[in-house]
PAPA-253010 format. One record per residue (C-alpha): residue in three letters; y, x, z. Coordinates in Angstrom, 2 decimals, always signed. Layout:
residues N
(ALA (Y X Z))
...
***
This chain:
residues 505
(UNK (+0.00 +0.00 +0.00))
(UNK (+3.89 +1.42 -0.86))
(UNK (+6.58 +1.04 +1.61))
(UNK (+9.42 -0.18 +0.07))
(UNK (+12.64 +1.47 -0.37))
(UNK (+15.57 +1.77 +2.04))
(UNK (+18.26 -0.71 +1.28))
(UNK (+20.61 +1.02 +3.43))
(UNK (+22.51 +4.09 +1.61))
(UNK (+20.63 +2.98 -1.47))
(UNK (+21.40 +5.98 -4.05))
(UNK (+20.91 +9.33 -3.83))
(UNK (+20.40 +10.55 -7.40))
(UNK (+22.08 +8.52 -10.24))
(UNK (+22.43 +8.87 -13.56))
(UNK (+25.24 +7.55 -15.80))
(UNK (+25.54 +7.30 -19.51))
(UNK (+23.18 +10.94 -19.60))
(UNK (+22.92 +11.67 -23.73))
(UNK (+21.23 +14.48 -25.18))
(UNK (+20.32 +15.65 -29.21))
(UNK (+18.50 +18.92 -30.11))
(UNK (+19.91 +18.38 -33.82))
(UNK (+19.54 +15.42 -35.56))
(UNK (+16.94 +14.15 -32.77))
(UNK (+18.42 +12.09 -30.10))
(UNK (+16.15 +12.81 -27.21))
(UNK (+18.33 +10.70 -24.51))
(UNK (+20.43 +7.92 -25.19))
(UNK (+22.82 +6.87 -22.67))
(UNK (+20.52 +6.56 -20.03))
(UNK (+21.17 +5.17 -16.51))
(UNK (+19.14 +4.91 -13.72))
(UNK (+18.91 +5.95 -10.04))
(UNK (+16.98 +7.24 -7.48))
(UNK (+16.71 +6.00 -3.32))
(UNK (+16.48 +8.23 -0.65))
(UNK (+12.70 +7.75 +0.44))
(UNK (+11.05 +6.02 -2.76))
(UNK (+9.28 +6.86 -5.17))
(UNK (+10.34 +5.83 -8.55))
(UNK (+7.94 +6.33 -11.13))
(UNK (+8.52 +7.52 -14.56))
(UNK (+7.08 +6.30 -17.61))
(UNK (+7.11 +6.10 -21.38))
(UNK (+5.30 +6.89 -24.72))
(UNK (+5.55 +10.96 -25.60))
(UNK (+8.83 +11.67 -27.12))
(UNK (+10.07 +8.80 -25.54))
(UNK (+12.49 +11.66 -23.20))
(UNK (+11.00 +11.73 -20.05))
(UNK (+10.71 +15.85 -20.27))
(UNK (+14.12 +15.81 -21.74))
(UNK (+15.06 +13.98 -18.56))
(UNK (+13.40 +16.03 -16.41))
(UNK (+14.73 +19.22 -17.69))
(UNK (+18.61 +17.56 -17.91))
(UNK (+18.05 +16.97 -14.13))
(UNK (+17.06 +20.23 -12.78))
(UNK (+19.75 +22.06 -14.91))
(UNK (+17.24 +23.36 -17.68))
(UNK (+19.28 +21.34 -20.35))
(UNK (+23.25 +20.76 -20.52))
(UNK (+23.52 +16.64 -20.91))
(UNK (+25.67 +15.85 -24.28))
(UNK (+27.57 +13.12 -22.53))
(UNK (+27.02 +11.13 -18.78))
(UNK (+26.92 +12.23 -15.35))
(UNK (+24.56 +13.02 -12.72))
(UNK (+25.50 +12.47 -9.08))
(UNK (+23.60 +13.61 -5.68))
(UNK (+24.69 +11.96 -2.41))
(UNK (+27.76 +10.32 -4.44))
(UNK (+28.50 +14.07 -5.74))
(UNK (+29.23 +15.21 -9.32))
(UNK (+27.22 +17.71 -10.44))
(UNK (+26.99 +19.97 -12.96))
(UNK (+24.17 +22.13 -12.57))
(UNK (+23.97 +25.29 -15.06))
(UNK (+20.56 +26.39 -14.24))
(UNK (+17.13 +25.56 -12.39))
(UNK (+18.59 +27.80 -9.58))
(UNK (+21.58 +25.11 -9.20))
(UNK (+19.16 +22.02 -8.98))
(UNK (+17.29 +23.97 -6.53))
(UNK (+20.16 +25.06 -4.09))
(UNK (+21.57 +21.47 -4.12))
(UNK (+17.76 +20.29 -3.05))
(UNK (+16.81 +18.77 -6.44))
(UNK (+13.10 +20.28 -7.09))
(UNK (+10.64 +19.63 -10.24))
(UNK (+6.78 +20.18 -10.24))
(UNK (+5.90 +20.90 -13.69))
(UNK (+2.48 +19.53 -15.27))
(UNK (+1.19 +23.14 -15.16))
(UNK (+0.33 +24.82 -11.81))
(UNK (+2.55 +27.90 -12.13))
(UNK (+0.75 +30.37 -10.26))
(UNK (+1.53 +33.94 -10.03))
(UNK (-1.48 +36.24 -10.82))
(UNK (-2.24 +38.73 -8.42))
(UNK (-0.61 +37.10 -5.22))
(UNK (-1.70 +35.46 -2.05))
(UNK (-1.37 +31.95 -1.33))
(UNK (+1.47 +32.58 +1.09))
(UNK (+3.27 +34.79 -1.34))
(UNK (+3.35 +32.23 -4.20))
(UNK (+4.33 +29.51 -1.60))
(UNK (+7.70 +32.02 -0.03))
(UNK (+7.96 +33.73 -3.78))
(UNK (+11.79 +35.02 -3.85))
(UNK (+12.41 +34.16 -0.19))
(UNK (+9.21 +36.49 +1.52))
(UNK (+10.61 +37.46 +5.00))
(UNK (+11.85 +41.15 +5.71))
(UNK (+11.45 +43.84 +8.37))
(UNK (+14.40 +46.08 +8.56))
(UNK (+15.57 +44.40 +5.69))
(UNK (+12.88 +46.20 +2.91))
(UNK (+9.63 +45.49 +4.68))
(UNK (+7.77 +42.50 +4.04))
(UNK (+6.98 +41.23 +7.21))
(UNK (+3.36 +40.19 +6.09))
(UNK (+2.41 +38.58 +9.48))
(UNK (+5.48 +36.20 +9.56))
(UNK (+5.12 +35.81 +5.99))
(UNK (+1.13 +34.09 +7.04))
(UNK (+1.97 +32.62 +9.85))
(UNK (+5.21 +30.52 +8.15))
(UNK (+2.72 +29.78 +5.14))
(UNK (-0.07 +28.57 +7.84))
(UNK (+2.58 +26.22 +9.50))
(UNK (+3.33 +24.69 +6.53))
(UNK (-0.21 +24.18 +5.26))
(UNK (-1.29 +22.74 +8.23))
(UNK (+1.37 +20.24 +8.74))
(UNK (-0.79 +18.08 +5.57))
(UNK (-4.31 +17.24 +5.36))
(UNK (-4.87 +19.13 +2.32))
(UNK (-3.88 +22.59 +2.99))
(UNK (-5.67 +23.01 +7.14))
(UNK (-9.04 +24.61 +4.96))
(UNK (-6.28 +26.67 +3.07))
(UNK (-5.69 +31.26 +4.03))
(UNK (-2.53 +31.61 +3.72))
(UNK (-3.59 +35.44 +3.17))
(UNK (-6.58 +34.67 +0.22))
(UNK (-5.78 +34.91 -3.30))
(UNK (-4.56 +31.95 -5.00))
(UNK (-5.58 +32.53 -8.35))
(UNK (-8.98 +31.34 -6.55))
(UNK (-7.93 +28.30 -5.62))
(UNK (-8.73 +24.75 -7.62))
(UNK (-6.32 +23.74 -10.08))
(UNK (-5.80 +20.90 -7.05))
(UNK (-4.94 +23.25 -4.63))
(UNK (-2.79 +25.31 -7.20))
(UNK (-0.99 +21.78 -7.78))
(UNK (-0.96 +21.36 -3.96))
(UNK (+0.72 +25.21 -3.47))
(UNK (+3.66 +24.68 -5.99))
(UNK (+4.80 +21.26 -3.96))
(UNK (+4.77 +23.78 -0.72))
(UNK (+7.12 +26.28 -2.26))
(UNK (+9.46 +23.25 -3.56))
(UNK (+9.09 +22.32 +0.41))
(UNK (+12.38 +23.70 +1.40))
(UNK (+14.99 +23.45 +3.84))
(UNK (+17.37 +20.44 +1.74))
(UNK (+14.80 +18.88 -0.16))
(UNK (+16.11 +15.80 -1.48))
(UNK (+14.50 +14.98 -5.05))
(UNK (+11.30 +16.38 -5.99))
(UNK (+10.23 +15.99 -9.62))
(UNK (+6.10 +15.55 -9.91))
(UNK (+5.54 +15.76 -13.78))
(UNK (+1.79 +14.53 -14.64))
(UNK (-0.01 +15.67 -11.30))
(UNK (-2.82 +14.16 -11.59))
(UNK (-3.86 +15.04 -15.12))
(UNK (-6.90 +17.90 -13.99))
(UNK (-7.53 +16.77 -10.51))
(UNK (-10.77 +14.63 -9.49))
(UNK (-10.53 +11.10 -7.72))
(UNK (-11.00 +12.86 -4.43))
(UNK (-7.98 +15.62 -5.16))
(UNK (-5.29 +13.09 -6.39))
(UNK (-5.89 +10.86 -3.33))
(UNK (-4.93 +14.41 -0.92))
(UNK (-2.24 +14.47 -3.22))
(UNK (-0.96 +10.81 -3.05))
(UNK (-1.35 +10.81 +0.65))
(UNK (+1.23 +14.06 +0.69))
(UNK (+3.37 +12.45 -1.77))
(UNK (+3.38 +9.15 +0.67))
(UNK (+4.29 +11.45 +3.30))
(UNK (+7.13 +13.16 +1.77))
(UNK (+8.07 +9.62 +0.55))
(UNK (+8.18 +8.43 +4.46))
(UNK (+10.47 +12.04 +5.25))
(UNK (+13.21 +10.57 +3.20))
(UNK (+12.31 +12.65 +0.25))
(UNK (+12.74 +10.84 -3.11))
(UNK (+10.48 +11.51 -5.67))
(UNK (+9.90 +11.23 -9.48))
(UNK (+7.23 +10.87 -10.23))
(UNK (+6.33 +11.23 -13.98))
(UNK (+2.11 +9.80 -15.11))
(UNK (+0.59 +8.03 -17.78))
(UNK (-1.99 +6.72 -15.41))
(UNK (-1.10 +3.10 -15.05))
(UNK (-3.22 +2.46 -11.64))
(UNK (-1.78 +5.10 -10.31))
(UNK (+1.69 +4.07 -10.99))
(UNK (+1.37 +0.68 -9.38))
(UNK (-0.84 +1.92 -6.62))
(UNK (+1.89 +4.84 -5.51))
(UNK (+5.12 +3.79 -6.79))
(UNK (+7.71 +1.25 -5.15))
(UNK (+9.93 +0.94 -8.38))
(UNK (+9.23 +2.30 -12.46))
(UNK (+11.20 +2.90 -14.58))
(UNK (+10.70 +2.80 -18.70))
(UNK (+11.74 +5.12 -21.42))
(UNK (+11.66 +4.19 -25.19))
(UNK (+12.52 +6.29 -27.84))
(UNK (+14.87 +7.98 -25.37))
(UNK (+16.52 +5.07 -23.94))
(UNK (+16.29 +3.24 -20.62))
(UNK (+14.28 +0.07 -21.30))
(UNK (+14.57 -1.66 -17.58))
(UNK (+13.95 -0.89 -13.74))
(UNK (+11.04 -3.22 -11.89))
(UNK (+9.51 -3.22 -8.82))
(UNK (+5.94 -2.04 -9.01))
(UNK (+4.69 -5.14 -7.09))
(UNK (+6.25 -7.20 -9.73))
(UNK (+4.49 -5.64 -12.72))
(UNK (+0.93 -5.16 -14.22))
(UNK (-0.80 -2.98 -16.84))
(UNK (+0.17 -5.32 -19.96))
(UNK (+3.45 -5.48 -18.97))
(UNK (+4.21 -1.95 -18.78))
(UNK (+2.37 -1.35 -21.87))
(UNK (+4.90 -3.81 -24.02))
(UNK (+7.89 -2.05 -21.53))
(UNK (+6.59 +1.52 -23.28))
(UNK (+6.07 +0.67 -26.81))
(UNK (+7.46 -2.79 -27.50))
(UNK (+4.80 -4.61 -28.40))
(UNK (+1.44 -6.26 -26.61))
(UNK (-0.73 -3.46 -26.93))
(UNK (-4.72 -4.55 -27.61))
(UNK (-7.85 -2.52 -26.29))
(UNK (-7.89 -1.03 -30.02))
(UNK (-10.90 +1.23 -28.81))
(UNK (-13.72 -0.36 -29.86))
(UNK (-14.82 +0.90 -33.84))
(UNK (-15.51 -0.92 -36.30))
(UNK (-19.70 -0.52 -36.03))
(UNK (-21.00 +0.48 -39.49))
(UNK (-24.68 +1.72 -40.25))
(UNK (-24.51 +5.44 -39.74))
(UNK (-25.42 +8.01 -42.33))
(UNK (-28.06 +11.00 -42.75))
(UNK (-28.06 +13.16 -39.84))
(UNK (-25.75 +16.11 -39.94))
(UNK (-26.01 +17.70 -36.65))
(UNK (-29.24 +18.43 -34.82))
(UNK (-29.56 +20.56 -31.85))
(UNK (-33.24 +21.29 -30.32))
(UNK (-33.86 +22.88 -26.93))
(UNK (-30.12 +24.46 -26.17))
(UNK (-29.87 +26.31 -22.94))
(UNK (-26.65 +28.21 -21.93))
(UNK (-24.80 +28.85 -18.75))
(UNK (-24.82 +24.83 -17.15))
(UNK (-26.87 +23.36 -20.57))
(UNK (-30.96 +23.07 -19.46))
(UNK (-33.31 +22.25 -22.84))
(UNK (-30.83 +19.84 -24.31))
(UNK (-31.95 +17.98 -27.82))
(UNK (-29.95 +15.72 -29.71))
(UNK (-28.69 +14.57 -33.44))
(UNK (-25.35 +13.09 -34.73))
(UNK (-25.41 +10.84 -37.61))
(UNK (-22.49 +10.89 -40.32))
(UNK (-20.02 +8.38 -39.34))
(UNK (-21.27 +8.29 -35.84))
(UNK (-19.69 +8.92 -32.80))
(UNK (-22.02 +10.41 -29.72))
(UNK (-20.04 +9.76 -26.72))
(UNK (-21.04 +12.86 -23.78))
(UNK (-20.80 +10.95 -19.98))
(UNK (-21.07 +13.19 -17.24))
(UNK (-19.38 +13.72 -13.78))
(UNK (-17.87 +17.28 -13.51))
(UNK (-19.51 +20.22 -13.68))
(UNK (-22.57 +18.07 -15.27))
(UNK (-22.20 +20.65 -18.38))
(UNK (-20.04 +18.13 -20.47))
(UNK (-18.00 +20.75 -21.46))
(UNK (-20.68 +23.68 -21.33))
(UNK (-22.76 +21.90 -24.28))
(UNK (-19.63 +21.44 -26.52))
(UNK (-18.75 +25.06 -26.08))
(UNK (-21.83 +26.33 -26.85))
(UNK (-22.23 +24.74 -30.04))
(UNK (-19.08 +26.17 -31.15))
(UNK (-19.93 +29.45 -30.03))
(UNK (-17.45 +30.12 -27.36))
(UNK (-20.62 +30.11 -24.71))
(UNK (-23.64 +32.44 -25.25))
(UNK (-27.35 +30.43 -26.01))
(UNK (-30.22 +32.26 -24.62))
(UNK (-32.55 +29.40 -26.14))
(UNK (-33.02 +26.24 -28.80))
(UNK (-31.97 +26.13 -32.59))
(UNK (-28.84 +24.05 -34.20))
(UNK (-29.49 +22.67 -37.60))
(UNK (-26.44 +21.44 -39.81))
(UNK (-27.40 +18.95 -42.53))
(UNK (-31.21 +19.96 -42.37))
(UNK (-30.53 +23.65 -42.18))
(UNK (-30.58 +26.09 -39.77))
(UNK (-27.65 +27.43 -38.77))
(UNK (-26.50 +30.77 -36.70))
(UNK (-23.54 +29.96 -34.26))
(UNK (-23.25 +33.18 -32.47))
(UNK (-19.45 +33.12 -32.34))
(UNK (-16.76 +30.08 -32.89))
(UNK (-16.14 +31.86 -36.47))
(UNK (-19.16 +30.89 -37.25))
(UNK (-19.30 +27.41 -36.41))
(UNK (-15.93 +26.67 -38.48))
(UNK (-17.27 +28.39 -41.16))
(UNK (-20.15 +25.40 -40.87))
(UNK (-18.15 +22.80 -40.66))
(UNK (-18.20 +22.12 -36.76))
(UNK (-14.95 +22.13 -35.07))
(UNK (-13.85 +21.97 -31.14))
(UNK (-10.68 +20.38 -29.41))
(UNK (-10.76 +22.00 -25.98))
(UNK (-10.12 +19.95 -22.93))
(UNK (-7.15 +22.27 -21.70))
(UNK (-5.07 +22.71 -24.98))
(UNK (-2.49 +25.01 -23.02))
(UNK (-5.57 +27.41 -21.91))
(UNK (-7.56 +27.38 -25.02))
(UNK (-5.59 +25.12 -27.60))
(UNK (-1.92 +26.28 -28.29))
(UNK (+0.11 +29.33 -29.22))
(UNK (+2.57 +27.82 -27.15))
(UNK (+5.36 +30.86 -28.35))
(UNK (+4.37 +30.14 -31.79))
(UNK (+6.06 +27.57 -33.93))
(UNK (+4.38 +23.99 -35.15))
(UNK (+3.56 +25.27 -38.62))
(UNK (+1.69 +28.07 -37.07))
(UNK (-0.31 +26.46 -35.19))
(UNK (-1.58 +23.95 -37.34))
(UNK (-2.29 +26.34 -40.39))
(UNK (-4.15 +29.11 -38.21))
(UNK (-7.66 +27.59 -39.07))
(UNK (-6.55 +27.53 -42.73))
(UNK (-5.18 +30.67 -43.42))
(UNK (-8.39 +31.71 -46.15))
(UNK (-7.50 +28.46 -48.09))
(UNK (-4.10 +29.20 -48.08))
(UNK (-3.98 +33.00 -48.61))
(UNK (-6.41 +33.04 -51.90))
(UNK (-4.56 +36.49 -52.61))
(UNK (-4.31 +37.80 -48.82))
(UNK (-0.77 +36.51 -48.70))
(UNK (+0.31 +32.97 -47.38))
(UNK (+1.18 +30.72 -49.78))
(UNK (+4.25 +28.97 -47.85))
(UNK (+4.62 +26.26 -49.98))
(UNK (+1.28 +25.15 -50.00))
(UNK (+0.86 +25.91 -46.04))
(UNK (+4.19 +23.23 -45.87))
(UNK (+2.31 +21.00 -47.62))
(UNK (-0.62 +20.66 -45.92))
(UNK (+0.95 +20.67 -42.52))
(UNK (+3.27 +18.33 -43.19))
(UNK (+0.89 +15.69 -44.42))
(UNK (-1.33 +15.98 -41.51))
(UNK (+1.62 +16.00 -38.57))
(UNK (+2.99 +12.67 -40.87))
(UNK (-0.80 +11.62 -40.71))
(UNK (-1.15 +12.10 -36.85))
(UNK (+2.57 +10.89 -36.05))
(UNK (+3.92 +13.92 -34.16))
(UNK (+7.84 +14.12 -33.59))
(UNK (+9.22 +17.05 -34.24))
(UNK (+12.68 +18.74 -34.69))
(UNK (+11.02 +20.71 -37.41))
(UNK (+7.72 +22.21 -38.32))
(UNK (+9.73 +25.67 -37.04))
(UNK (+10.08 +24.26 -33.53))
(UNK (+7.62 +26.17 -31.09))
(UNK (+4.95 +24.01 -30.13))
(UNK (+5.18 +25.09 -26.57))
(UNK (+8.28 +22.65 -26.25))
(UNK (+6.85 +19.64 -27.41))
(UNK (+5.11 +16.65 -25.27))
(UNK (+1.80 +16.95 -24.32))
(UNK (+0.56 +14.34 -26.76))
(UNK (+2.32 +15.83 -29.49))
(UNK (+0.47 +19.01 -28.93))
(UNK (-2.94 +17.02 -28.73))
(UNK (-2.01 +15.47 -32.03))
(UNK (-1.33 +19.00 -33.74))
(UNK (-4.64 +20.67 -32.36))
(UNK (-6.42 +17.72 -33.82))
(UNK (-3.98 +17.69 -36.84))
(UNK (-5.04 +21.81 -37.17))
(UNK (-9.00 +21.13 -37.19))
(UNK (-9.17 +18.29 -39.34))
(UNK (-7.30 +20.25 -41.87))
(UNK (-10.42 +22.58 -42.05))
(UNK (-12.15 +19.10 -43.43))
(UNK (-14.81 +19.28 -40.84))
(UNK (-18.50 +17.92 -40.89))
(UNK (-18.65 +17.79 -37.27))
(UNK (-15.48 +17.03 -34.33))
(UNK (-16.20 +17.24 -30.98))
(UNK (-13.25 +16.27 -28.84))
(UNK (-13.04 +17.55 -25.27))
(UNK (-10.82 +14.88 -23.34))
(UNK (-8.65 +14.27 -26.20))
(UNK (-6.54 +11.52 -24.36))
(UNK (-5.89 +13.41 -20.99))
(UNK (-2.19 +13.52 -20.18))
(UNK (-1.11 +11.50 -22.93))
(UNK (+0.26 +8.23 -23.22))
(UNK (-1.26 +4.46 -24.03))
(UNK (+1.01 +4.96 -27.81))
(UNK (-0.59 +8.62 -28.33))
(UNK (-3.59 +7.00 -27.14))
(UNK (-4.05 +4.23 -29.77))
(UNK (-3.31 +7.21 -32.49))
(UNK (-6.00 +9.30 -31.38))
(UNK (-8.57 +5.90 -31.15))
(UNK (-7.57 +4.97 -34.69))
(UNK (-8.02 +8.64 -35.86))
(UNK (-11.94 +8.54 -34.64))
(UNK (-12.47 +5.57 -35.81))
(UNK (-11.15 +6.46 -39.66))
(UNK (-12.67 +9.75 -39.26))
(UNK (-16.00 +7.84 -39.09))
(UNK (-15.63 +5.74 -41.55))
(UNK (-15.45 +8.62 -43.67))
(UNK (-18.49 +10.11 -42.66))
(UNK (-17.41 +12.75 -40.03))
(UNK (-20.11 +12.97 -37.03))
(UNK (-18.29 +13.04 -33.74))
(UNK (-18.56 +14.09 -30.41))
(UNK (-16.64 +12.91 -27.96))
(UNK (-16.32 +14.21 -24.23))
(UNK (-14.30 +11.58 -21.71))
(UNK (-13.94 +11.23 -18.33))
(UNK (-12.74 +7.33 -18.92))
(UNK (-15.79 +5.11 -19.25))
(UNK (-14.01 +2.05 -21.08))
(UNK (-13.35 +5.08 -23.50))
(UNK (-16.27 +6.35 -23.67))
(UNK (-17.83 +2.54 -24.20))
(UNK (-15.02 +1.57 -26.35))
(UNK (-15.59 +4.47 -28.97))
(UNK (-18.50 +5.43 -28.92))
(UNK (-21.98 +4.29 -31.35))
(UNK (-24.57 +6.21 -28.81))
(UNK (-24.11 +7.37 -25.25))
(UNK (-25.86 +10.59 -23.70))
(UNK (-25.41 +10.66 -20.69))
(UNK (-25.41 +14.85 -18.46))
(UNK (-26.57 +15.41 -15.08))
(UNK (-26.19 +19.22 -13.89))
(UNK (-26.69 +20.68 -17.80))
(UNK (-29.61 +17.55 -18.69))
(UNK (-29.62 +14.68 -20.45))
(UNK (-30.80 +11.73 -18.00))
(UNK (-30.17 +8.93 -20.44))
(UNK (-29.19 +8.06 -24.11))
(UNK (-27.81 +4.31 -23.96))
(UNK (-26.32 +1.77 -27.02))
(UNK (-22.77 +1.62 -26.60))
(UNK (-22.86 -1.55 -27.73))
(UNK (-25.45 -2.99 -24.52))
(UNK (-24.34 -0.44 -22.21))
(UNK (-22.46 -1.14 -19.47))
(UNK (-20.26 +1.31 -16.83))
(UNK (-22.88 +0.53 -14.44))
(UNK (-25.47 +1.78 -16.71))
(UNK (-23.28 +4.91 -17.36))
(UNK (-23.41 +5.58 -13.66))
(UNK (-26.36 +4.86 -12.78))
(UNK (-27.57 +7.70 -15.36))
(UNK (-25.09 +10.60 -14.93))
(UNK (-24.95 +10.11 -10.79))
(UNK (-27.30 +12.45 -8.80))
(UNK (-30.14 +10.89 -6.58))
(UNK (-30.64 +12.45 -3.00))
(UNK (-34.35 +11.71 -2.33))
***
């Protein structure tokens, strides 16, 4: 249950007529909108639709074209990160931003590590502050200050970067996508410190796609569309269809389940794979089929994907493409067969996030476009442009580094990149996590045209009603084995979990 806001000294952020264009693009559009001491106002909207731009505007990343911002009922004007920070005005970013090589307690005090004799780290004040602070919230009492944190869980990374935002004149703090790699279990330690920052006085922004989440945590949300403000509700007062027509305009339908067709020869066939987390796994994929993977984590969801395409070594078992045998020692070799992989974590394994769009998306492509060793740039326009038209991404320019667009723009452009290799085979590793419902229906009408022209797909997702909605056959992992291969089309989430959870005899 949410506490409702304050209605005594009701603002303590506002924003007023905030504009902002990166060229022709008009990223913000006199937006207005503002934030109670002690709430937490949620954030939502379509990617693109300027909640980053927002974001960034707010904690002095980004100059706003035209508006105002006020804290407390002061102008500001804040010409850096370091200005929003001083004033108490904080942003988590979707990406724990760890430091390598550092102890908990150092990435917690980072810039502000206490001194002896003024050039001396004091290292057992710098603990013992850092072992306060954990301790004052559930999650961080099983938390050393003094162990590394580049071993901690991308929760507990999450969990560490809200600590170091934890300072003396905290006022706002910005949560962008928190939950997007934590299990059920980790985003309810996080909810329950969010709820107690909330009850502090603290206001927080918090930005999700999740709609559950939103109207489980949030006392008011707020709606962006195409970079204007599209309304203010209570939480209490809203549910998932109406937020859906807030974000994109329209009533929004399911739109995940395919249009069922009789499925082709086989084109994929692997027999008796064993890897790191895979045990003797056998299966097929039909062309114009799509093989939906269930599993909890660490049931080898991701394991099996990876070591079809290479990227994990197989000590065992055989993978046949179209009838023949193939050798997949390396991913070069699988794209060279026609079998392509999305990774889960694009930012990790997906992106040259310092490179610009038209980089990205040509990189598996560069043999078709360089017949004579050089890169034909028309041709590599051409082809890049149809796909990011094909796959709706927004874009400034094909020259813009993809490192500064959305999240779901960036999913788009990885998928945009492999199916301009014209694969035989996609397997897609959570290819809706972290984006929103509008990015969402993209990527379900994408699979489901894919099949229809014969591609065999594999698709990895956490979400069961995705999993149901897209899928033809469903096999279902259990540490590395396959318990269970179900019809989509009789199965049920019950049947899903009765298969993929473990039984303690």
């Amino acid at each position: 249950m949410t506490t409702q806001s304050p209605t005594t000294n009701p603002t303590r952020l506002s924003f007023s007529g905030v504009s902002k264009s990166f060229g022709v693009v008009r990223a913000l559009r006199d937006v207005s909108m503002d934030l109670r001491p002690g709430e937490i106002l949620a954030l939502m909207g379509e990617n693109g639709a300027g909640k980053s731009t927002l974001l960034k505007v707010m904690s002095g990343v980004y100059p706003a074209d035209q508006g105002q911002i006020t804290l407390d009922g002061t102008l500001q004007n804040f010409t850096s990160p370091l200005d929003a920070r001083r004033a108490g005005v904080r942003v988590v970013h979707q990406e724990p931003d760890i430091i390598p090589g550092t102890t908990v307690a150092e990435n917690i005090f980072v810039g502000e590590l206490p001194r002896r004799a003024g050039r001396f780290v004091d290292w057992t004040k710098l603990n013992d502050d850092a072992a306060q602070l954990l301790t004052s919230f559930r999650f961080g009492q099983a938390i050393d200050p003094a162990s590394p944190a580049s071993d901690l869980t991308a929760a507990k990374r999450q969990m560490i970067e809200i600590m170091r935002s934890l300072r003396q004149g905290l006022k706002v703090l910005a949560l962008d996508e928190p939950t997007s790699s934590l299990s059920e279990a980790e985003a309810e330690d996080l909810f329950a410190l969010v709820r107690q920052l909330r009850d502090g006085g603290v206001s927080i922004l918090y930005v999700s796609h999740r709609m559950n989440e939103i109207l489980g945590l949030s006392d008011r949300v707020a709606v962006l569309r195409d970079g204007a403000m599209v309304g203010v509700r209570p939480a209490a007062e809203l549910d998932q269809a109406q937020l859906i027509s807030m974000m994109v305009g329209r009533t929004l339908e399911d739109g995940m389940r395919k249009t069922r067709q009789t499925a082709g020869p086989v084109v994929l066939e692997a027999d008796g794979l064993v890897s790191p987390d895979v045990r003797d796994v056998s299966f097929s994929i039909k062309a114009g089929e799509v093989l939906g993977i269930a599993g909890l984590i660490g049931a080898g969801r991701t394991e099996l994907a990876k070591t079809l395409f290479g990227a994990l070594p197989r000590s065992a078992g055989n993978i046949r493409i179209d009838g023949q045998d193939t050798r997949i020692s390396e991913p070069r070799d699988a794209i060279r067969a026609g079998l392509v992989y999305v990774p889960e974590e694009r930012k990790a394994d997906g992106i040259f996030a310092e490179r610009s769009v038209m980089e990205n998306a040509s990189i598996a492509i560069l043999r078709r476009i360089s017949p004579f060793r050089l890169i034909q740039k028309a041709e590599e326009r051409r082809i890049v442009t149809d796909f990011a038209s094909r796959m709706r991404v927004k874009t400034p320019s094909l020259e813009q580094w993809i490192g500064k667009l959305s999240g779901g723009n960036q999913q788009k452009l990885m998928l945009a990149r492999w199916l301009a290799t014209q694969p035989r085979v996609l397997m897609l590793d959570e290819p809706t996590r972290g984006i929103d419902v509008g990015a969402k229906a993209d990527v379900y009408a994408l699979i489901d045209e894919l099949a229809k022209q014969g591609a065999a797909i594999l698709l990895i997702s956490s979400e069961l009603p995705e999993i149901l909605g897209l899928s033809d056959r469903i096999l279902c992992l259990q540490a590395g084995r396959i318990t269970a291969t179900l019809d989509a089309a009789t199965a049920s989430e019950e049947s899903i979990l009765q298969a993929i959870m473990p039984r303690h005899v």
